[in-house]
N, C-alpha and C positions, 0 to 999 in steps of 0.2 A: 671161735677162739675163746678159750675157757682161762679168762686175765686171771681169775682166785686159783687156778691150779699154776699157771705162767711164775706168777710174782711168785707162790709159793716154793716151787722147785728151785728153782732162780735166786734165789734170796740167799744174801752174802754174811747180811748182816742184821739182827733185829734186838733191840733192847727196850726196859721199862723209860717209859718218860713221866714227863711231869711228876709228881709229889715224890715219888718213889725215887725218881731219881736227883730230885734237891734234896731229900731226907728231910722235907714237911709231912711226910704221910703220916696218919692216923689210922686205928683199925678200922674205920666206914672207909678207907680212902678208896676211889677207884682203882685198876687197874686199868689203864693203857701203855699201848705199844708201837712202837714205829720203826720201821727198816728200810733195807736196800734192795733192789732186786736188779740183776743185771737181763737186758733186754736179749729177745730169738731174734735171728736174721729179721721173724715175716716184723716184727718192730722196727727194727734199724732198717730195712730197706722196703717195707711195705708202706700201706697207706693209710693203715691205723697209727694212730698217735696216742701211744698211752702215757700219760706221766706220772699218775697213781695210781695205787686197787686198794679200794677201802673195803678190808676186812672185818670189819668190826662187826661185834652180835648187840643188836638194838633192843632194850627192854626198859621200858620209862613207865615210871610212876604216874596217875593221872595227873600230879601235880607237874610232870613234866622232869622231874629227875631220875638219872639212872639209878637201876634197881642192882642187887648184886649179879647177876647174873649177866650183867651188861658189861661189853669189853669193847673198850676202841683200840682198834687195831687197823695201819696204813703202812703200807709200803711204796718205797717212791723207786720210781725208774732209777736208774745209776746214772745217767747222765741228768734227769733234770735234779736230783739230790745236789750232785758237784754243783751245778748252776744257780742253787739257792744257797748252798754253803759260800760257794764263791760271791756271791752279794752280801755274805754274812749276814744273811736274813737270822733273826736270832733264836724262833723257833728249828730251828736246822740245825747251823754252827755248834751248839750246845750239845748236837749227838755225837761229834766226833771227839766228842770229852768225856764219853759216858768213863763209869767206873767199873772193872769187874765184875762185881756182885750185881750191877744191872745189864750185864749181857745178856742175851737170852739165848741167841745163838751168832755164830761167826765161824766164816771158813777161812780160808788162803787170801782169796779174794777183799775180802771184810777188812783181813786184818791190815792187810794192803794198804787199804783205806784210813783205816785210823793212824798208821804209820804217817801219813800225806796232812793229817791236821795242823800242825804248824804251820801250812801252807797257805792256808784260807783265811786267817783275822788278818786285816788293812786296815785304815785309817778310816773307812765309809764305813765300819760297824759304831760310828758314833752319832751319826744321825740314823741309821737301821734301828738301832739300840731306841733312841731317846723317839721316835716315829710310833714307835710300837708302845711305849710306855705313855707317851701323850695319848695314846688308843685305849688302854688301860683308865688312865686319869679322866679322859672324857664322859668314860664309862661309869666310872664311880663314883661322879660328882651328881648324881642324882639325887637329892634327900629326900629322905622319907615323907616330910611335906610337899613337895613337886612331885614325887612320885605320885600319892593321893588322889593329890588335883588330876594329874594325867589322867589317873585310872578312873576316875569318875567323871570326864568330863568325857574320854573314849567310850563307857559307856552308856553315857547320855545321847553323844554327836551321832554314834554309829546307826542310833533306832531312832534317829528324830525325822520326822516324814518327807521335810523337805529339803533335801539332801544341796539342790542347787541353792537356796537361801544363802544369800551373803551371811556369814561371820557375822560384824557388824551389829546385824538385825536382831539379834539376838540379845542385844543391850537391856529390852525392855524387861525380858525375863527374869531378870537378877538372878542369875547361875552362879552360885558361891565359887565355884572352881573358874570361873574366867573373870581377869581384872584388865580396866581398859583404860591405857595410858593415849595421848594426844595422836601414836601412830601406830601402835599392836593392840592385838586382842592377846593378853598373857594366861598362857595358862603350865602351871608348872614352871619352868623353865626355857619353855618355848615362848617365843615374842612370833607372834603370827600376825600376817598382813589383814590389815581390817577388811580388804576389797576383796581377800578370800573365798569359796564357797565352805558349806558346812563341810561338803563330800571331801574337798582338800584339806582342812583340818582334821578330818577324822586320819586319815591317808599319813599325815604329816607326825600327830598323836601317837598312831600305832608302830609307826619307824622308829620315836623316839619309845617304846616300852621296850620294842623289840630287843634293845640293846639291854634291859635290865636282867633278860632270861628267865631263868628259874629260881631266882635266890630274889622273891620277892622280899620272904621271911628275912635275910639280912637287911635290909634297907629297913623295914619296920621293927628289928631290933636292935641296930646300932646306929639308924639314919641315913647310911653308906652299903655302898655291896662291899666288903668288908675283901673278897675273895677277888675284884679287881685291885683292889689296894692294895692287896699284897702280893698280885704280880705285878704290878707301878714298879715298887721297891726292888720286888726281887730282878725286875728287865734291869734298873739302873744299877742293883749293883754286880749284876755279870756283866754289864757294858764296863764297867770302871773296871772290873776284874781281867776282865779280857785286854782293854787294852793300854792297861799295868803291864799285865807278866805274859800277855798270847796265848793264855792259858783259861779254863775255865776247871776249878778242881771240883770232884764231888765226893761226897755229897757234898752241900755247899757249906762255907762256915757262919756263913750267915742266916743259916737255915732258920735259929730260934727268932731272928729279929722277923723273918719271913711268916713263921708262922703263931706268933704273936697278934699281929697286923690280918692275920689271917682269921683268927680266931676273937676277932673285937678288943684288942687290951690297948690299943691305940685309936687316939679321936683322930676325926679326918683333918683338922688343924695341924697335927704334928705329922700325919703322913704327908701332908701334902706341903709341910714346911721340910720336909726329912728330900723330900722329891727333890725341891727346887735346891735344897744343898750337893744333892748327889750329881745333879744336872751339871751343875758350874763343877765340882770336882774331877767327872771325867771332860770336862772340857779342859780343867787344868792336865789332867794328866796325858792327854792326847798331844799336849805340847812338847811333851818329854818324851812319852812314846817312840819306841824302834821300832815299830811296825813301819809297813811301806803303805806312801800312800797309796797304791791302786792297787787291783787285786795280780796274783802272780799267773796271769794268765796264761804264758807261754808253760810253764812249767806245768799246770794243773792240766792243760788241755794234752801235753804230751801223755803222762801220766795216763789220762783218763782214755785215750786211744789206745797206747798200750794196753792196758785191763779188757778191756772191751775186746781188742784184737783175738788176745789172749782167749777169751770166754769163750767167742764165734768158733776159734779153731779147734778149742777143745770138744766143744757139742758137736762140730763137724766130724772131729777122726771117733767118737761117742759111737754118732749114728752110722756112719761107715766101717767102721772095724769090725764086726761081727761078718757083714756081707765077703769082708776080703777076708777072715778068718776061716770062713765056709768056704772059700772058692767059689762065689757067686758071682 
């Protein structure tokens, strides 16, 4: 079964995301893309389970960032789409607000779809919203000094011979990158358990880089990943934006404060003072809010049966109409 030709033919619906479709992009900015593809029978009643096909063309810099030539491009089943919309997970939700000049393509079907989006924000896109932007926050709270430490101390741990060696034991050494309080070994921002091994602090080290990526360069230029920070802001204020008005407009109007924050012109003090004000604001506004609290389930499931029904029949009388055209 050939899922990149499947999703392709199939596909309802695809437009530009991220930058291009907040109206933060730059001329370096990547190009990514995301859509819909509605599923064949052997999906819907077989025994494969697809719920994505990542399209996308891979070309990374040794440093690890994408090069021009690199496109992320994903398309989602039609039913698991609805079912992440419908949690108003907020990388989703936000596609059925795209704007025109970021369509890329849309049929009957598609438009079907974005017809149905008033349907899908509830009252649960305000902890979806602020879950994801605390994932952001965590991420960008790294400073360039913990970074450092991390990074010199992962690799010191990783080539040091005796891997099983307590933590701990290592006090004699005087390792500028590890500080040792009454019950952690500290290093960066990690508090590690003294009775540790080496092997598990390296292990523990390397999950915590993991989260910084490829944007070493911002943290040693502004102290912060500058580019978590600025989707912090940007998650909080399409959480508040959403559910204000049920609406997410784009590009967005907050696009400049977005890519400001994105671009270093904000300390991590005022972003993360900016956070905690947006936080309690869409908490205020959720009180006011017409949205419903739960999601419209009966409605959306009807909907999304019909469509679906719709699809099977039409590929059905497709594939058999020639034969009874012919007399076969």
């Amino acid at each position: 079964m050939n899922l990149s030709k499947i999703a392709d033919d199939n596909k309802i619906l695809e437009i530009r995301v991220g930058s291009h479709l907040y109206g933060t992009n730059t001329p370096s900015s990547d190009l990514d893309y995301a859509g819909v593809f509605l599923p064949i029978k052997e999906i819907v009643f077989g025994f494969q389970k697809v719920e994505e096909v990542d399209l996308s063309i891979k070309d990374k810099t040794e440093a690890g960032k994408n090069t021009p030539n690199a496109v992320d491009r994903k398309l989602y089943e039609f039913r698991k789409f609805v079912k992440l919309a419908m949690e108003n997970n907020p990388n989703i939700i936000e596609q059925l607000f795209v704007n025109a000049p970021n369509i890329v393509y849309i049929n009957d079907a598609g438009r079907a779809l974005l017809a149905e989006r008033h349907k899908f924000p509830h009252l649960g896109l305000v902890q979806k919203f602020k879950g994801y932007a605390f994932s952001q926050k965590h991420k960008m709270v790294i400073r360039s000094d913990n970074f450092h430490e991390l990074d010199n101390a992962f690799n010191y741990l990783k080539d040091y011979p005796e891997q099983k060696e307590l933590l701990i034991e290592l006090r004699d050494k005087y390792l500028p990158f590890i500080k040792y309080t009454r019950d952690y070994c500290v290093i960066g921002d990690l508090n590690l358990q003294k009775g540790i091994y080496v092997k598990k602090a390296v292990n523990m080290i390397e999950e915590r880089l993991s989260k910084v990526g490829n944007r070493k360069s911002l943290i040693t230029k502004y102290g912060f990943d500058t580019k978590f920070a600025s989707n912090l802001i940007r998650l909080l204020l399409e959480g508040k934006e959403l559910i204000s008005d049920g609406e997410i407009k784009f590009p967005l109007s907050y696009k400049d404060t977005v890519l400001a924050i994105k671009q270093g012109q904000w300390t991590i003090k005022e972003v993360l003072d900016y956070a905690d004000e947006l936080e309690a604001e869409i908490d205020r506004a959720a009180e006011k809010s017409a949205l419903p609290k739960k999601p419209r389930f009966d409605e959306i499931e009807k909907f999304t049966i019909n469509l679906l029904e719709e699809h099977l029949r039409v590929r059905k009388f497709l594939a058999w109409s020639p034969r009874f055209i012919l007399g076969a």
